[in-house]
C-alpha angles and dihedrals in degrees: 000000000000130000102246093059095046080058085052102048090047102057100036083060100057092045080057092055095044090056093051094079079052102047083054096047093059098041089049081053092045093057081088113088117250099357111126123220119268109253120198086190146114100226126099115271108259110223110271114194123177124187118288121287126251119190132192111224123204127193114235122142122215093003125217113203128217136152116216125164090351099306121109113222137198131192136181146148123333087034097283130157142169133201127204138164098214111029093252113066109050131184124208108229108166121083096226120228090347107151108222124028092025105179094217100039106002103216090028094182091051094037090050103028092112090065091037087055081076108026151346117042122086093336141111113340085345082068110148090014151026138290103202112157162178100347123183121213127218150176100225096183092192097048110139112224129199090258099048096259119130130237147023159162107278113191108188099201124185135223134200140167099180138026090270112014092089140130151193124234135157146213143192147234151175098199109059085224092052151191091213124197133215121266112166138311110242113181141031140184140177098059132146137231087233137022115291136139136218125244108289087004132132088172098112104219094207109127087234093080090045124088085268102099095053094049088057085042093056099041108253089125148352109248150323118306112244087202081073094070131056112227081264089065092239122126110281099232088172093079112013130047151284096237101227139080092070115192134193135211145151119225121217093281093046098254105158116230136174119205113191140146129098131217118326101078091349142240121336134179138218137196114246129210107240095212094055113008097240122145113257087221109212089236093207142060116255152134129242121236092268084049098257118158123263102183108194086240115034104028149227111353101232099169144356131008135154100092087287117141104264115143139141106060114197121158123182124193105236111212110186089046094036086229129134103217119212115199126194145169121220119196144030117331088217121094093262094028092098098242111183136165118230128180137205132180126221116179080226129068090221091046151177089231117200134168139240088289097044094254109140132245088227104076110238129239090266083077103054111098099168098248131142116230150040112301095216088161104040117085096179083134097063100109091062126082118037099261106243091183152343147171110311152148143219094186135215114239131184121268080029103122130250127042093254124132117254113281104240130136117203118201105354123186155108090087125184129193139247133185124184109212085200113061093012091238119150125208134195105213110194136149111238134181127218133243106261104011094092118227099346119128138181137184120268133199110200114173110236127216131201105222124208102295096041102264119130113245106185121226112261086229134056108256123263110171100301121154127204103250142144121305134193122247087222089057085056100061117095158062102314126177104254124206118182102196085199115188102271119110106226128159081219128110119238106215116207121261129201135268142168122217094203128212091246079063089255123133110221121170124067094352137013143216139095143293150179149180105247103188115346108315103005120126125201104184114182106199117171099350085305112116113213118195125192129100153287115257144169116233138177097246098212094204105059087024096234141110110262139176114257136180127198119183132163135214139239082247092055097251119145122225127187145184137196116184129232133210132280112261157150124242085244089049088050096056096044097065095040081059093043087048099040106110126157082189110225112003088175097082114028121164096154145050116293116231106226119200122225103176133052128186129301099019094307109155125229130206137172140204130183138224084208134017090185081074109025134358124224080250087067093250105149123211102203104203113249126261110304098022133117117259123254140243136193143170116237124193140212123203113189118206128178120146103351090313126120137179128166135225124195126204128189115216135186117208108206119218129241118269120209112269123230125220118231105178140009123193097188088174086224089162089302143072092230133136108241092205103059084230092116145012115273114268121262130228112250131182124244093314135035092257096048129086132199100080131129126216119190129192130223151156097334128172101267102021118328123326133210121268110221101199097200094262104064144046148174124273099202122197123289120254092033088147115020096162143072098236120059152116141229128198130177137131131248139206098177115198090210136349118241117182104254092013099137117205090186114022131168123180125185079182140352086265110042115054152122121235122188096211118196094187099029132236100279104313095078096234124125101245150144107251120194120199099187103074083002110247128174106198098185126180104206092236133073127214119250121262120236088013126082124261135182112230121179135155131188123205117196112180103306096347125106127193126171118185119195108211093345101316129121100246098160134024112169142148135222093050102161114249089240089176116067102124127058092241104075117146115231129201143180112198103001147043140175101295122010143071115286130252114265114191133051133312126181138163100026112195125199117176136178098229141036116283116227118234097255085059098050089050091053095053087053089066101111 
């Protein structure tokens, strides 16, 4: 052998060796699923796939994050917490309100009955349960315990029993689950010049039952303060906060704060003392240098105020950038309420805090109008704060890949922070809820990055395992999904729209502009003359199940821009898959309207034509033919368009016809609560709720006879097993005195939580509706019944489909409505359920049928 081909051998056996530790290392990364390998290269990345992703979900509402022993926690409202070792599977572990044995504080009523003396247990609008909420957890390594020890986990909770009578305690533990025990109550709020008291309240408001008077009596100030107070003795929410939503955190020098309060007069900060964990109230009135309010009892006003909807406080010290970070959410915490989180910077603890374009977190004085009262439906802040994230969807279309749900968050919000000092990764841990799922909500992990001028842009995916590594200009390159969070607070959902980053480094589609990698992962869009600036990232999109290049980036003007890229793929491709993917599920057996798609992915255009409109139009409406008729059948086409290109897809479908309904029980309220048909017992007279007695209902002048009077306190238990079948209609008219949001008029539960709630007056979004809490459905009919007038109110479920028809018109036709009644033990209600306030107003004819009416049916029982 020559020379020359030992020395090859040789060395192309030690670069062999040297790219073993390396070989490890990646396959050590790529354990992960879904996370693809670094790569410090200038090739293409190759297309790593890993298996589908599965993740654990766990419910906590408003979640707190800490990492203890290795575990990660999180804690939030109705005493709920989850547990999880990676961030992405988590586990629940906490048994909610329950009385005795609480994991969290084992007799809950006896260990917080200091901060329930004021507020929050069986009180108020808290009547019949309990109003813990939003705690935040901490190490607090100089905390003084009863036995001299140092240290230990402090969770501020907060309790509340209106919109303003709240306040803020906390409680201690060695064991970060608990049990804790009870330390002090430190701020109230809510409380009145004179003695009052609230709706279904003995708690007496008046600031002599608060902590008040022993803070005079000990010195810490003089008096109260009468700027506390309006002339008409009431709280002055206009100026001074909600007590509830505490948060903890340590400055540069280790000075301890807590920052809490939501809407009303905003969010304020104390000093804590390190040893105890007691407030170092200011003592005085005062202003800062930039004329913010320091009020002698709650504090230093950091953000907020007015009566605008600013909550969750949560800042986090920032060591590598030298930045205190405030983060906040604006809107309604319910699905369509608009929640969103915002964020703003100050170089102090204590502020000022401004955003990207310099605009404060303390509203100004523009915004004061004087008014008293929360301002849930004006958004006249919604310029300030750089918006980190809102309700949004990319949304799956079909011919997209995987078998995921859409990604799309609704109402997301309450966000903590983690920082790993480790790896230097930064997350944003928040509960969101998801368009069409009604009020269900589940914790999120999204990884944060600081762009190039220090601001957090969040991730567009959940996070999975992803690091933050090179990528490859060519990668880059592509269609992605596009979603522009934009400033405004909407309870509407923005749906992704699509872009190409082109390879001239122009951006043409939806929307144009330029963009660039600046370093190895840095993204600079210009998009409409606005510059965004954030990085390049692989994430596991959970929807088509693959790895996929993103890009988040946020604006000077704090709006948050992000990209998740599609396949490659021809125009013939493209519609190939949107014809492989396009199902209208079972067409045997319809009884509802058919949803009829008219986009695919990637900008592939549907159309449909039909072989009868008489059974189905080429909108998808459905006309089912009437009782004793033969069913129907048509032919619908597709026809699939994208770039010149068209192919056709034919379905078959058979329309059912209607079969008689029969009824199974009429409750007529001739004087009496029986069941004209013999079919089952009379109803009985309950309290507030369906468990509780002592209630009176009265009859007078109906619609058809006399009808029942529901006074506000009572309501009707009616018999079990009511309803025991999939398929089935109700029918029963209604003269409601006044509308409260999750007030039923007609309510069954097999379980709480599974259940079905007829709601005159919605359940906060002010809409008549059926409202499901099993797989959480809000069928909402865009409309609300009068007040003080009848109307007909009826509703039909047939094995997944839901119709409600108000005086005889169709308001709500919808699918995948949950089969609640699949035992012979359901509990039925009129008035009242489990939870909520009762009906007030009038109710007569009530209608239950095994069966579905038919329309003409339903018209005809809306003849007065």
């Amino acid at each position: 052998m020559r020379k020359t081909s030992v020395q090859r051998i040789i060395l192309l056996v030690l670069v062999l060796l040297l790219m073993l530790p390396l070989t490890v290392s990646a396959n050590e990364k790529s354990g992960k699923q879904n996370v693809p390998p670094s790569e410090n290269n200038n090739k293409p990345h190759l297309n790593y796939q890993g298996d589908p992703m599965d993740f654990d979900n766990a419910s906590v509402h408003d979640p707190s994050i800490i990492k203890a022993d290795g575990m990660y926690y999180v804690f939030g409202t109705h005493i709920a917490a989850a547990k999880s070792e990676d961030l992405i599977n988590w586990t629940n572990f906490t048994n909610g309100y329950a009385r005795t044995n609480n994991t969290l504080f084992g007799d809950l009523s006896e260990t917080l009955a200091g901060s329930f003396a004021w507020a929050g247990e069986n009180d108020a609008d808290s009547r019949n349960g309990f109003a813990v909420w939003a705690p935040d957890i901490f190490w607090n390594e100089d905390y003084v315990n009863e036995d001299g020890t140092k240290g230990a986990y402090m969770m501020y909770y907060s309790v509340s029993s209106t919109w303003q009578r709240s306040a803020v305690g906390y409680a201690v533990s060695q064991d970060i689950e608990g049990p804790y025990e009870y330390v002090d109550t430190i701020v109230y709020s809510g409380f009145t010049e004179v003695e009052a008291y609230d709706q279904n309240s003995n708690v007496n408001k008046q600031w002599e039952n608060t902590n008040i008077p022993e803070l005079i009596e000990d010195g810490v100030f003089d008096e109260a303060n009468p700027e506390w107070f309006h002339s008409d003795d009431v709280y002055n929410t206009r100026l001074y906060p909600n007590a509830i939503d505490p948060n903890m955190f340590y400055d540069e020098d280790g000075t301890l704060w807590l920052t809490y309060g939501s809407w009303s007069g905003g969010i304020y900060m104390y000093e804590l003392d390190k040893a105890t964990g007691q407030p170092i109230y200011p003592g005085e009135d005062g202003t800062t240098e930039d004329g913010r309010m320091i009020d002698r009892y709650f504090g230093k006003k950091i953000a907020g105020g007015y009566g605008y909807s600013v909550e969750g406080p949560y800042v986090y010290y920032d060591e590598e950038l030298d930045y205190y970070y405030l983060y906040l959410t604006y809107g309604g915490l319910t699905a369509t309420g608009g929640y969103q989180m915002r964020v703003f910077r100050s170089e102090s603890p204590t502020g000022p805090y401004v955003d990207a374009a310099g605009e404060p977190a303390v509203l100004p004085d523009s915004l004061d109008d004087g008014t008293v009262g929360n301002k849930v439906e004006n958004y006249a802040h919604s310029d300030f704060g750089n918006k980190l994230m809102a309700n949004f969807r990319f949304e799956r279309k079909i011919g997209d890949p995987g078998s995921g749900d859409t990604h799309a968050y609704a109402a997301p919000g309450h966000n903590s922070i983690h920082y790993d000092q480790e790896t230097g990764e930064r997350f944003v841990v928040f509960h969101t809820r998801f368009p069409d799922r009604g009020e269900a909500h589940e914790v999120r992990v999204h990884q944060l990055f600081m762009n190039e001028d220090g601001w957090p842009v969040a991730a567009p995916f959940r996070y999975s395992g992803e690091t933050l590594d090179k990528v490859n200009r060519q990668d880059i390159v592509g269609e992605y999904k596009f979603v522009n969070h934009g400033k405004d607070i909407t309870g509407a959902v923005t749906d992704s729209v699509f872009v190409t980053l082109n390879k001239n480094n122009t951006i043409s589609g939806d929307v144009s502009g330029t963009w660039k990698k600046t370093g190895h992962n840095k993204a600079e869009l210009t998009i409409d003359g606005e510059t965004y600036d954030g990085v390049f990232l692989r994430q596991y999109d959970t929807a088509s199940e693959l790895t996929v290049m993103t890009f988040t980036a946020m604006s000077n003007d704090g709006v948050a821009v992000w990209g998740a890229k599609t396949l490659d793929r021809t125009a013939e491709e493209v519609i190939e898959a949107v014809v492989n993917d396009l199902d209208l599920g079972n067409l045997d057996s319809i009884v509802s309207n058919l949803t009829l798609p008219t986009e695919g992915t990637q900008n592939t255009v549907i159309s449909w034509e039909t072989s009868d409109p008489g059974v189905v139009t080429d909108t998808g409406e459905v006309t089912r033919p009437a009782v004793g008729n033969e069913d129907a059948t048509a032919t619908l086409t597709a026809t699939i368009t994208k770039d010149g290109t068209t192919v056709t897809k034919t379905f078959d479908i058979t329309v059912l016809a209607y079969q008689p309904a029969g009824l199974a029980a009429h409750y007529a309220f001739e004087g009496n609560l029986e069941d004209s048909t013999g079919n089952f017992n009379a109803g009985t007279v309950t309290g507030n709720r369906i468990n509780n007695t002592g209630g009176t209902i009265t009859y007078t002048d109906g619609v058809r006879g006399e009808a029942a009077v529901f006074n506000g306190n009572s309501g009707v238990r009616l018999p079990d097993g009511l309803i025991s079948s999939y398929t089935y209609s109700v029918s029963l008219w209604l003269k409601p005195e006044q509308l409260t949001p999750y007030t039923t008029a007609f309510f069954g539960g097999r379980t709480n939580n599974s259940w079905v709630s007829l709601l005159p007056g919605g359940n906060g979004n002010g809409q008549t509706m059926v409202w499901s809490g099993s797989q959480w459905v809000d069928a909402a009919t865009n409309s609300t019944i009068p007040t003080n007038q009848w109307s007909h109110v009826a509703f039909t479920v047939d094995e997944g489909n839901i119709k409600i028809y108000i005086d005889g018109e169709l308001k709500h036709d919808s699918n995948n409505f949950p089969n609640v009644f699949t035992t012979t033990n359901g509990t039925f209600g009129l008035g009242v359920n489990w939870w909520d306030t009762p009906f007030r107003g009038l109710m007569d004819d009530l209608r239950v049928y095994e069966g579905v009416l038919a329309p003409a049916e339903i018209a005809e029982l809306a003849q007065e």
